[in-house]
ROMILUM-403969 format. One record per residue (C-alpha): residue number from 1; residue in one letter; x, y, z. Coordinates in steps of 0.1 Angstrom, whole numbers, plus 5000, padded with zeros to 4 digits. Each point is the difference from the previous one (the first is absolute). Layout:
// ROMILUM-403969
<lovo><i>NUM</i><aa>a</aa><c1>X</c1><c2>Y</c2><c3>Z</c3></lovo>
...
//
This chain:
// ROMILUM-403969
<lovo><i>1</i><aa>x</aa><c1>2039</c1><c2>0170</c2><c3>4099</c3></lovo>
<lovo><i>2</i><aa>x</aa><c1>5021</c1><c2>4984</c2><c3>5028</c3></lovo>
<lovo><i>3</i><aa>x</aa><c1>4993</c1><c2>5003</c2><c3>5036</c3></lovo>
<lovo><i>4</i><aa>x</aa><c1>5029</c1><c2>5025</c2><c3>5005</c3></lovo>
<lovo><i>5</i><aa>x</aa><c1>4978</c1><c2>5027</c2><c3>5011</c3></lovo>
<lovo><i>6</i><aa>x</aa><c1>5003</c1><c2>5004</c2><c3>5035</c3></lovo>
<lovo><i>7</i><aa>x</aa><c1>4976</c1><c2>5013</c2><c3>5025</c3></lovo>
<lovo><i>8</i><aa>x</aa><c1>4993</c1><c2>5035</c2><c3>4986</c3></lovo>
<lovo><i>9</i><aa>x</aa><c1>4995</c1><c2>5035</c2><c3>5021</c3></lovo>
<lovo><i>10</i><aa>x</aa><c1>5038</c1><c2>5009</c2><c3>5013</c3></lovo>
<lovo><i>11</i><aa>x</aa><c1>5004</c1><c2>5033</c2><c3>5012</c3></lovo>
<lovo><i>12</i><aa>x</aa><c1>5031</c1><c2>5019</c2><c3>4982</c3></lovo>
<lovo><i>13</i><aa>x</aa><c1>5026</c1><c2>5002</c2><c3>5020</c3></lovo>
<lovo><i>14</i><aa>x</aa><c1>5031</c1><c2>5012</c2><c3>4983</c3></lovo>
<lovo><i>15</i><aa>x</aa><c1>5021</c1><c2>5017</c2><c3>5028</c3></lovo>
<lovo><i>16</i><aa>x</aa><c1>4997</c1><c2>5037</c2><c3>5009</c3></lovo>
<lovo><i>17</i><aa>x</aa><c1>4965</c1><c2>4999</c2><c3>4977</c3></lovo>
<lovo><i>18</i><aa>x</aa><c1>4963</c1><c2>5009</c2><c3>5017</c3></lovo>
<lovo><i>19</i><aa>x</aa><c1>4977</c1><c2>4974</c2><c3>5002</c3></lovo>
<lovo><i>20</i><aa>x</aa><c1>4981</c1><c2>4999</c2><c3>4961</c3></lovo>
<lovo><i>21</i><aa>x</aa><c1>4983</c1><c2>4978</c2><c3>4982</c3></lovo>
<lovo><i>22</i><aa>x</aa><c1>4992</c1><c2>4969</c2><c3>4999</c3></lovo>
<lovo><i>23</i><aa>x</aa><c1>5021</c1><c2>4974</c2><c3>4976</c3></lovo>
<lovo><i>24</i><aa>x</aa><c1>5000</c1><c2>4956</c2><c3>4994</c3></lovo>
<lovo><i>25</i><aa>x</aa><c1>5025</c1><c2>4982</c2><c3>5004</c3></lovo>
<lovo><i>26</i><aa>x</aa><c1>5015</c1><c2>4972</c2><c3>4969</c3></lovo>
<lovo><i>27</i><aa>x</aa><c1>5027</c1><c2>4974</c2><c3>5003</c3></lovo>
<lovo><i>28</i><aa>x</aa><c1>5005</c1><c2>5011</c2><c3>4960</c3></lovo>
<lovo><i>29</i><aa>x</aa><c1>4982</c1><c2>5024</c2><c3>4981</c3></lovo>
<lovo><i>30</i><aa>x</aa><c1>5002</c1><c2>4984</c2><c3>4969</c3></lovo>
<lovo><i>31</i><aa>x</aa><c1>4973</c1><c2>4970</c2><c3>5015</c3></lovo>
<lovo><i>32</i><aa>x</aa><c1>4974</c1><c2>5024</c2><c3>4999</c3></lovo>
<lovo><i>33</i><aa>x</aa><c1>5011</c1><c2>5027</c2><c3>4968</c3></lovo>
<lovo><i>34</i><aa>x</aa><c1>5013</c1><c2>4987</c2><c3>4969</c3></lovo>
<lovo><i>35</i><aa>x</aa><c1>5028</c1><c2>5025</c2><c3>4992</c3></lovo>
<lovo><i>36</i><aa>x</aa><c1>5000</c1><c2>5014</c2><c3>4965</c3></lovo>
<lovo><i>37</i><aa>x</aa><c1>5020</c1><c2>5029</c2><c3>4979</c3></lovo>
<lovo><i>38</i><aa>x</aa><c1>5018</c1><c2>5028</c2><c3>5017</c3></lovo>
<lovo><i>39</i><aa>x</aa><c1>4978</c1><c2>5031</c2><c3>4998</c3></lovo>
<lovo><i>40</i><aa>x</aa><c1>5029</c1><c2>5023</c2><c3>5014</c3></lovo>
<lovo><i>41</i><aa>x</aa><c1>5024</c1><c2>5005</c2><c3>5028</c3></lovo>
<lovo><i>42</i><aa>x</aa><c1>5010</c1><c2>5024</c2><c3>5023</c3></lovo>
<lovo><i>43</i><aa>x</aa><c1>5025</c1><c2>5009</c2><c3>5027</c3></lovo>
<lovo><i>44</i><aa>x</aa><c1>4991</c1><c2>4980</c2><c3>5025</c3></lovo>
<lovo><i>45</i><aa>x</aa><c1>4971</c1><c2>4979</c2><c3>4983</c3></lovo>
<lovo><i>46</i><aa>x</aa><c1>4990</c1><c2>4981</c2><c3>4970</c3></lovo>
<lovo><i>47</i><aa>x</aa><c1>4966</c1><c2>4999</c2><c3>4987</c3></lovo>
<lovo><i>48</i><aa>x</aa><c1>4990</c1><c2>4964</c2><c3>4987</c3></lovo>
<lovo><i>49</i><aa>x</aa><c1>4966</c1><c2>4991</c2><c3>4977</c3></lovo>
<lovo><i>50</i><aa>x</aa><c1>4984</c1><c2>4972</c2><c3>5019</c3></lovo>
<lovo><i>51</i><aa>x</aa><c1>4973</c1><c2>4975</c2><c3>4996</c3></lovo>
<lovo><i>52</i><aa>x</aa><c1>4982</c1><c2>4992</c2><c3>5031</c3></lovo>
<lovo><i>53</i><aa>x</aa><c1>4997</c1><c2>4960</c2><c3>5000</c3></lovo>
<lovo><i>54</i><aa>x</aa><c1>4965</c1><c2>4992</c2><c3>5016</c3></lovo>
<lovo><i>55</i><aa>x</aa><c1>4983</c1><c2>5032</c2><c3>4982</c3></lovo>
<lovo><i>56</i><aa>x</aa><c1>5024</c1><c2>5006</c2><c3>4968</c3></lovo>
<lovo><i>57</i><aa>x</aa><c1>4997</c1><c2>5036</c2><c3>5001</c3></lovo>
<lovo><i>58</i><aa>x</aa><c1>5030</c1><c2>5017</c2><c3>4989</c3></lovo>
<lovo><i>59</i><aa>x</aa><c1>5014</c1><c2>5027</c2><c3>5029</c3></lovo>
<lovo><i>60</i><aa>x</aa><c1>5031</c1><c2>5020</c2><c3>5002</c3></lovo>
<lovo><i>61</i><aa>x</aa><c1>5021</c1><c2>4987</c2><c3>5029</c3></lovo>
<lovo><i>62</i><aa>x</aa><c1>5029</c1><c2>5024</c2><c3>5013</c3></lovo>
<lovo><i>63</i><aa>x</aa><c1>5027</c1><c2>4983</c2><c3>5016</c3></lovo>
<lovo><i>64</i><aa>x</aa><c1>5020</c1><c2>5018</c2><c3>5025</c3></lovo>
<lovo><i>65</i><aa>x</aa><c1>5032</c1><c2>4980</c2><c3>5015</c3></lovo>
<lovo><i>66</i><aa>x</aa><c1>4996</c1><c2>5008</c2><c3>5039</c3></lovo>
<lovo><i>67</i><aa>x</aa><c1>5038</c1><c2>4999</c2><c3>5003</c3></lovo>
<lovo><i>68</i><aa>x</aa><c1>4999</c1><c2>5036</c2><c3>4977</c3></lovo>
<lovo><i>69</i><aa>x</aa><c1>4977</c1><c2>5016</c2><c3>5022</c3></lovo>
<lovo><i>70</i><aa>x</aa><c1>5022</c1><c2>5000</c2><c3>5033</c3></lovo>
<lovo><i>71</i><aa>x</aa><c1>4999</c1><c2>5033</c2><c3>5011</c3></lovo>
<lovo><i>72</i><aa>x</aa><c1>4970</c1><c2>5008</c2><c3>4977</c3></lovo>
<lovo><i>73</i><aa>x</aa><c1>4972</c1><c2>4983</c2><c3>5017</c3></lovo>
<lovo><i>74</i><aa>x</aa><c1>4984</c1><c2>5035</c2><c3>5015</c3></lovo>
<lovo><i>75</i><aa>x</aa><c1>4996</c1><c2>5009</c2><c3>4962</c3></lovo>
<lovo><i>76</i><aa>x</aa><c1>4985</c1><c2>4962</c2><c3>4982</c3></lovo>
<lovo><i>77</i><aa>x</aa><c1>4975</c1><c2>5001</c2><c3>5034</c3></lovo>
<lovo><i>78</i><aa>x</aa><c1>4989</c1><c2>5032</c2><c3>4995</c3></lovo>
<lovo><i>79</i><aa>x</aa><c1>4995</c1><c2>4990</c2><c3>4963</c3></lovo>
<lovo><i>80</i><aa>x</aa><c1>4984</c1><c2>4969</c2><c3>5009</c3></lovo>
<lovo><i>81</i><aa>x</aa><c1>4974</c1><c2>5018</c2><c3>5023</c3></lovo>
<lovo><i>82</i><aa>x</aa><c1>4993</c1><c2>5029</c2><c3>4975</c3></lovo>
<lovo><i>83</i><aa>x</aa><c1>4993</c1><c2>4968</c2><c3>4972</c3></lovo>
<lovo><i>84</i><aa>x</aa><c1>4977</c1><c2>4978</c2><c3>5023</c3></lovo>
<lovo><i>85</i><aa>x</aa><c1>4982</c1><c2>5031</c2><c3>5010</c3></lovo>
<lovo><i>86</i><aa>x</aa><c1>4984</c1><c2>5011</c2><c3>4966</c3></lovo>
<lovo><i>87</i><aa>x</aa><c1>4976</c1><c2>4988</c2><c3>4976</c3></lovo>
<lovo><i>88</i><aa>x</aa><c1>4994</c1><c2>5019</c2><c3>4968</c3></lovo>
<lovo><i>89</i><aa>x</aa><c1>4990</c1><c2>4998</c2><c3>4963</c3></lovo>
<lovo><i>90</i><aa>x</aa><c1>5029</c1><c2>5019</c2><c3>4989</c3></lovo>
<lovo><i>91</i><aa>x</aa><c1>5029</c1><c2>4987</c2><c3>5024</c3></lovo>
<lovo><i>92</i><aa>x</aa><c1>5016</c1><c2>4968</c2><c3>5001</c3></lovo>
<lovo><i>93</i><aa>x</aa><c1>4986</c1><c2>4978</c2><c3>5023</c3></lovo>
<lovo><i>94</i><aa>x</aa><c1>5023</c1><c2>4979</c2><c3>5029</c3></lovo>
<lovo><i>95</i><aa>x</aa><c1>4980</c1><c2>4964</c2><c3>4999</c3></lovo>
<lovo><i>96</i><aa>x</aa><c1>5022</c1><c2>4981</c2><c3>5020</c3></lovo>
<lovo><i>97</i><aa>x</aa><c1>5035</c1><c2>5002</c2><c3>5022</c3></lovo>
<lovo><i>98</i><aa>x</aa><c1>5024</c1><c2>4964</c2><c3>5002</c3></lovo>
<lovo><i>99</i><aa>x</aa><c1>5032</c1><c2>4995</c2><c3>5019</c3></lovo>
<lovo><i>100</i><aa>x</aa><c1>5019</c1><c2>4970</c2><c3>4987</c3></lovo>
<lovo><i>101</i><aa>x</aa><c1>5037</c1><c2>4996</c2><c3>5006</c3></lovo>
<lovo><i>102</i><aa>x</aa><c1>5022</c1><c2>5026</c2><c3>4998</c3></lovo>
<lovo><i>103</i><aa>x</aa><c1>4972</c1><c2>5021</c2><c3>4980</c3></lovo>
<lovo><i>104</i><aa>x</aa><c1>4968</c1><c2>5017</c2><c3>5002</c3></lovo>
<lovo><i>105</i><aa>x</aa><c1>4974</c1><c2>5005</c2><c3>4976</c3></lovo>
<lovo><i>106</i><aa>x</aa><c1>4979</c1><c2>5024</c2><c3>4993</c3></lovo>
<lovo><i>107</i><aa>x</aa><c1>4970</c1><c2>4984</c2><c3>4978</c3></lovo>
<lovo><i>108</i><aa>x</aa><c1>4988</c1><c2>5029</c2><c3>4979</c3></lovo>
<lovo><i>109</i><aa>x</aa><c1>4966</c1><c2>5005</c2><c3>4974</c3></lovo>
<lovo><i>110</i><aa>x</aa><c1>5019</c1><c2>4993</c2><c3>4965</c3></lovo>
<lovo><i>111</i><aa>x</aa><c1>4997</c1><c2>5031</c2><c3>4976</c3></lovo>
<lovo><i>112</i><aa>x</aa><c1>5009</c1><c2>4996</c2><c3>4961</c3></lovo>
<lovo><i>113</i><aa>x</aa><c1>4999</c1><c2>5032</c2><c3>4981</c3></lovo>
<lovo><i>114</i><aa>x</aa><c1>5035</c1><c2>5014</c2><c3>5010</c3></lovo>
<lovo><i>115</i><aa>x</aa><c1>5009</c1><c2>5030</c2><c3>5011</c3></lovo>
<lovo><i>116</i><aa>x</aa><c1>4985</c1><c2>5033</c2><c3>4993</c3></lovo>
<lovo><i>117</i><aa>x</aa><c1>5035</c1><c2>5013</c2><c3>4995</c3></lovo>
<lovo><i>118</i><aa>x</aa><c1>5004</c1><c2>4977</c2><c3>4969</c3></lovo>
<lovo><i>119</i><aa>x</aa><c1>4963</c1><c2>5010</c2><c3>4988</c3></lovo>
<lovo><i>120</i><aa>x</aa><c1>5013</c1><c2>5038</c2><c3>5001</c3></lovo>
<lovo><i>121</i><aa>x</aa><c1>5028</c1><c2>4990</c2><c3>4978</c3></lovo>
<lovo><i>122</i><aa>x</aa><c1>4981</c1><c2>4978</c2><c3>4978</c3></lovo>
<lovo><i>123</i><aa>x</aa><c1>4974</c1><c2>5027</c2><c3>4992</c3></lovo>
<lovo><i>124</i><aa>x</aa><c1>5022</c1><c2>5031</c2><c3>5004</c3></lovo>
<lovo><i>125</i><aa>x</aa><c1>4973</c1><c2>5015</c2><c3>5020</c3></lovo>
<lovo><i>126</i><aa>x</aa><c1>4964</c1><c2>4994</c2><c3>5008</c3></lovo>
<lovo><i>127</i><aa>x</aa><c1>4968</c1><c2>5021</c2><c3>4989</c3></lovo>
<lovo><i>128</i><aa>x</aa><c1>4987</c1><c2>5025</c2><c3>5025</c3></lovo>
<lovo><i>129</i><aa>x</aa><c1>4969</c1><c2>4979</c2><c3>5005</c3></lovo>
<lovo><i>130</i><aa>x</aa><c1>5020</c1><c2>4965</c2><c3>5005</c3></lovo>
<lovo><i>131</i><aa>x</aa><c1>5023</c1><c2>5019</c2><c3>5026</c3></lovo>
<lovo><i>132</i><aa>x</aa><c1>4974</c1><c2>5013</c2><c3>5017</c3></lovo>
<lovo><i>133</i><aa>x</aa><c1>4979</c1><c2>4964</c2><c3>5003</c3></lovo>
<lovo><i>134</i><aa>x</aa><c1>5038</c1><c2>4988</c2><c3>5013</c3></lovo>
<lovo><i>135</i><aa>x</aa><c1>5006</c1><c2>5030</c2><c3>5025</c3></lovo>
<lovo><i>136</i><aa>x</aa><c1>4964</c1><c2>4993</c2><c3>5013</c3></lovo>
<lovo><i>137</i><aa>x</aa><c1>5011</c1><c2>4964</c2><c3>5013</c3></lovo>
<lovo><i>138</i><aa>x</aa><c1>5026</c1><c2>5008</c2><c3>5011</c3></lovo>
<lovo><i>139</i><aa>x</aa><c1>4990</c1><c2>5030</c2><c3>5021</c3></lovo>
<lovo><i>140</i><aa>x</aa><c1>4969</c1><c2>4978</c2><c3>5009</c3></lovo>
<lovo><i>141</i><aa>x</aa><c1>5027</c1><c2>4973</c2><c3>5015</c3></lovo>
<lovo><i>142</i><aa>x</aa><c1>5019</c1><c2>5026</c2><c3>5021</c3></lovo>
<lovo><i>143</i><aa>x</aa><c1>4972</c1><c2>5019</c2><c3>5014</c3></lovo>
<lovo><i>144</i><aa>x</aa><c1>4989</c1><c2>4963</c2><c3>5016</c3></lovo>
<lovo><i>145</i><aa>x</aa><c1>5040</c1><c2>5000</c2><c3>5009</c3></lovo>
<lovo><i>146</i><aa>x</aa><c1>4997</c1><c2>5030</c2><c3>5013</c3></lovo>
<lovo><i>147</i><aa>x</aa><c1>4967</c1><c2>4997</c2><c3>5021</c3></lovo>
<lovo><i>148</i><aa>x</aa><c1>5020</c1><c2>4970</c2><c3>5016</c3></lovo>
<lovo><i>149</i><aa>x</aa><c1>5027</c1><c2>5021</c2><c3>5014</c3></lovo>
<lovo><i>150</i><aa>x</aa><c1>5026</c1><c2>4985</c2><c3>4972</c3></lovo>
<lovo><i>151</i><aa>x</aa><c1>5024</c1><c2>5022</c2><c3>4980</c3></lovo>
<lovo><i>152</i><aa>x</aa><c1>5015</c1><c2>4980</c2><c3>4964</c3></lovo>
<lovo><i>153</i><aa>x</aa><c1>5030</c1><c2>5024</c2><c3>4998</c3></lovo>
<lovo><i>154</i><aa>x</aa><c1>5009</c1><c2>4983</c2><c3>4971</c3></lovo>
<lovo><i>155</i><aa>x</aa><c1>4973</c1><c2>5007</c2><c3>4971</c3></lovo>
<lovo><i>156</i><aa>x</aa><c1>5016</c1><c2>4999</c2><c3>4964</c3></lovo>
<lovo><i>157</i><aa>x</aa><c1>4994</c1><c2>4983</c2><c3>4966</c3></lovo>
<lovo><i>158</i><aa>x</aa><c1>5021</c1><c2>4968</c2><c3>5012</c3></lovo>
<lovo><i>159</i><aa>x</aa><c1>4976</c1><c2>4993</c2><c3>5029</c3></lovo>
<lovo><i>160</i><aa>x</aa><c1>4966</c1><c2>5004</c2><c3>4980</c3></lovo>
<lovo><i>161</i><aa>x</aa><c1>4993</c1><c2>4968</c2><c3>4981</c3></lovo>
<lovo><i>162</i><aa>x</aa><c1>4975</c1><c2>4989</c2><c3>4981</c3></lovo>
<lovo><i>163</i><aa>x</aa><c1>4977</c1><c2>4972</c2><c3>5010</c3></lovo>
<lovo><i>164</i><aa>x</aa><c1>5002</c1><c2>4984</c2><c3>4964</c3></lovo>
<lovo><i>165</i><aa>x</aa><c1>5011</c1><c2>5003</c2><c3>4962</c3></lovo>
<lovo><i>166</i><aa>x</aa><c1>4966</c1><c2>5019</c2><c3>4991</c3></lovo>
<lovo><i>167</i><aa>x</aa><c1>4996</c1><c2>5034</c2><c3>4987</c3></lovo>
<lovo><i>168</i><aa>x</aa><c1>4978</c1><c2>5010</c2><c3>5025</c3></lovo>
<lovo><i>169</i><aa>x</aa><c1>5016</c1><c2>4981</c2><c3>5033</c3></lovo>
<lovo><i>170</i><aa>x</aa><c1>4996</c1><c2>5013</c2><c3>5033</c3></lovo>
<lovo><i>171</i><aa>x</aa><c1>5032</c1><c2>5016</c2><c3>5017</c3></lovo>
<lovo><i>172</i><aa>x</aa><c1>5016</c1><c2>4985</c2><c3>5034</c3></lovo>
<lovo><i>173</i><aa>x</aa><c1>5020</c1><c2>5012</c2><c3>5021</c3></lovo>
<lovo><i>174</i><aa>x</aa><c1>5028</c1><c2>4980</c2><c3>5015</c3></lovo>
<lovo><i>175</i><aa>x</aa><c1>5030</c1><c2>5002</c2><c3>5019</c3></lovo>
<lovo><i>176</i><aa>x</aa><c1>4995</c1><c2>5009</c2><c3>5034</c3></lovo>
<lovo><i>177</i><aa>x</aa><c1>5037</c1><c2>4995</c2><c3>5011</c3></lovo>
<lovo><i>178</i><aa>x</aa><c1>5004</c1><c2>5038</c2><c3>5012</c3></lovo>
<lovo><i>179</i><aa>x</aa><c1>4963</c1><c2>5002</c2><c3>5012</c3></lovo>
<lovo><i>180</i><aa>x</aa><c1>4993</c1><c2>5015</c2><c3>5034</c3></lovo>
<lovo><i>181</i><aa>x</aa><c1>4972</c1><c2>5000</c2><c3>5023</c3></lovo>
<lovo><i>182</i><aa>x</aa><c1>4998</c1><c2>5033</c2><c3>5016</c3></lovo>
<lovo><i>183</i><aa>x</aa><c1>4998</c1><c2>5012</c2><c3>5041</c3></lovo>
<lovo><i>184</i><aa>x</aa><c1>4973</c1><c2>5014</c2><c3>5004</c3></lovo>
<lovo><i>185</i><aa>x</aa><c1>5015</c1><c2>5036</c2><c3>5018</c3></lovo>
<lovo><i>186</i><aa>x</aa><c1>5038</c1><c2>4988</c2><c3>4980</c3></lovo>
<lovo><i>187</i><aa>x</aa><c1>5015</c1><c2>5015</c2><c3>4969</c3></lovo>
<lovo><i>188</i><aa>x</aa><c1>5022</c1><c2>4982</c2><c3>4971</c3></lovo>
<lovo><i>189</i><aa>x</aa><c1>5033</c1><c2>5008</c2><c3>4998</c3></lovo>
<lovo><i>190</i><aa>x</aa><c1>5022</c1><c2>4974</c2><c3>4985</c3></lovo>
<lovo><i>191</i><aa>x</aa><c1>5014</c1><c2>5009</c2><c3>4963</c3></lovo>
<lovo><i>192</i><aa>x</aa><c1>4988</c1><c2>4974</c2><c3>4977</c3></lovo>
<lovo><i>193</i><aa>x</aa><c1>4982</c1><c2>4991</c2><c3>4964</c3></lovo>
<lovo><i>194</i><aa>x</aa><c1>5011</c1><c2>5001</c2><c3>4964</c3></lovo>
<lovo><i>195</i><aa>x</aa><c1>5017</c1><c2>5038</c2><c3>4992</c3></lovo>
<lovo><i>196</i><aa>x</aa><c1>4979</c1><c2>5015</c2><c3>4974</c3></lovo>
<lovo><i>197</i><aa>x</aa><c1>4967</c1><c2>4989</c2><c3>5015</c3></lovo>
<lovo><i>198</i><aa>x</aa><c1>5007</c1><c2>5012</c2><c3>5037</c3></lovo>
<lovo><i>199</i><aa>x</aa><c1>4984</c1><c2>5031</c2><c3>5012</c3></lovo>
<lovo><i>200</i><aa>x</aa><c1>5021</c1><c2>5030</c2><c3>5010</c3></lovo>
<lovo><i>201</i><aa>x</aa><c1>4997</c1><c2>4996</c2><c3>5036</c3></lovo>
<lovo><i>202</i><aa>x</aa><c1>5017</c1><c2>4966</c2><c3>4998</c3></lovo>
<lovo><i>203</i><aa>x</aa><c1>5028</c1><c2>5008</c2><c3>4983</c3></lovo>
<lovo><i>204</i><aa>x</aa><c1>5008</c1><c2>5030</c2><c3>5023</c3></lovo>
<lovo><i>205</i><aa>x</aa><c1>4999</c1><c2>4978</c2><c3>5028</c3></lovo>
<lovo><i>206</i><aa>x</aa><c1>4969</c1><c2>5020</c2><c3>5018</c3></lovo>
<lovo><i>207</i><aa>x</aa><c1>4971</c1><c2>4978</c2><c3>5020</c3></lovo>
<lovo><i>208</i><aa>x</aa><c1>4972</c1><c2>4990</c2><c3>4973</c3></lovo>
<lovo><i>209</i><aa>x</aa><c1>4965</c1><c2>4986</c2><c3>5000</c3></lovo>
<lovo><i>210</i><aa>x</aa><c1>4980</c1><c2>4974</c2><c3>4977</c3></lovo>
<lovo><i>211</i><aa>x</aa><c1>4999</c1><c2>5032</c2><c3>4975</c3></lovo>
<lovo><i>212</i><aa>x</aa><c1>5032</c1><c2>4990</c2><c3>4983</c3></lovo>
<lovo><i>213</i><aa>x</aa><c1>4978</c1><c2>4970</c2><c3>4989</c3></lovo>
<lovo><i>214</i><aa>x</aa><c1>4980</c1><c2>5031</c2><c3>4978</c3></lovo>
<lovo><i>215</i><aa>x</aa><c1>5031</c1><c2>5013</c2><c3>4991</c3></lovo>
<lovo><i>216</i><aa>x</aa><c1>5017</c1><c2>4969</c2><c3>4981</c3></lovo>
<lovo><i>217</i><aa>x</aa><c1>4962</c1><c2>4996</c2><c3>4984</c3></lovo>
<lovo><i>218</i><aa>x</aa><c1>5003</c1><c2>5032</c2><c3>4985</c3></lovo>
<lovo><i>219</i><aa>x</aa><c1>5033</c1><c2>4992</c2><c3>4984</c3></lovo>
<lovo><i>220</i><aa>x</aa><c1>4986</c1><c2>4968</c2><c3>4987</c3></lovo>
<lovo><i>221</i><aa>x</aa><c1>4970</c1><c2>5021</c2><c3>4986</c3></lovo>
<lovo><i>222</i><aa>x</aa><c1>5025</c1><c2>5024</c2><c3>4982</c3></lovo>
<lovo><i>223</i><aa>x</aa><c1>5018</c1><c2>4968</c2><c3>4983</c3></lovo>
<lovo><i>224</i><aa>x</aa><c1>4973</c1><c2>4985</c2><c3>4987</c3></lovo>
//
């Protein structure tokens, strides 16, 4: 690895964003990762396989073009912050923040096994004892969530994936894009998630609470 890293332990400053975590600093990424396959893209990101060069483990890097998120930093901060802040078995961990360039990039714990989405339509539905070992993770992973003051608002098949190939892998959940840490004394109001996982009290547009989490784990429970 070259000497391109500089010194590391920036604030993040993006304008009109609160003060967050911390993040390092690279004259180019690609001195310290070695950039692989595309593992999928989004719309304002693209998730990269990655080899880190001095350790050679393989991450998941999501690269997010600054440039897209004028306008949008309120919402990637407040992602950022939920990420940094939690540390659990079942949920995707954040191991490392890097702006370089025009980018940022989010250094994320690599997961194999796909998404529980394509499981459901693999198997064409799961026993009740292998949904009930999955909804037990996942409720698990909330509950901590939950006890941190963070609401996922955004809990369906496409954001549980598997840790790897195996029968028997763990669950994760990932995705924290619409993630929100709650006031304590506040309500949610703002309209968002996927349709047919959203709870009732979304979709009418009335203030909410981290039980819509509950709600989209029910759905998920009758799926499978």
């Amino acid at each position: 690895m070259s000497g391109a890293l500089a010194v590391a332990g920036g604030q993040w400053a993006m304008p009109g964003a609160v003060e967050g975590p911390r993040w390092k600093q690279a004259e180019d990424i690609r001195d310290i990762y070695d950039f692989r396959d595309v593992l999928g893209t989004g719309a304002f990101s693209e998730v990269i396989l990655a080899e880190d060069k001095r350790t050679q483990k393989l991450v998941a890097i999501k690269c997010i073009a600054k440039k897209a998120l004028e306008g949008k930093e309120g919402s990637m901060e407040n992602e950022i912050a939920v990420l940094h802040k939690i540390k659990h078995p079942n949920i995707v961990a954040l191991d490392d923040i890097y702006e370089s360039g025009g980018h940022l990039y989010l250094i994320m714990q690599l997961v194999s096994g796909g998404e529980l989405f394509d499981r459901i339509v693999e198997k064409g539905f799961y026993t009740e004892r292998d949904a009930s070992r999955l909804i037990f993770q996942v409720l698990d992973a909330v509950k901590y969530l939950h006890d941190l003051g963070i609401v996922h608002r955004d809990l369906k098949p496409e954001n549980l994936l598997y840790y790897s190939l195996d029968e028997d892998s763990k669950i994760m959940i990932s995705d924290f894009g619409l993630s929100k840490m709650e006031d304590p004394g506040s309500v949610l109001s703002t309209a968002c998630g996927t349709p047919g996982y959203v709870a009732p009290e979304v979709l009418a547009q009335k203030p909410y609470s981290k039980a819509v989490d509950c709600w989209s784990i029910g759905v998920i429970a009758y799926i499978l």
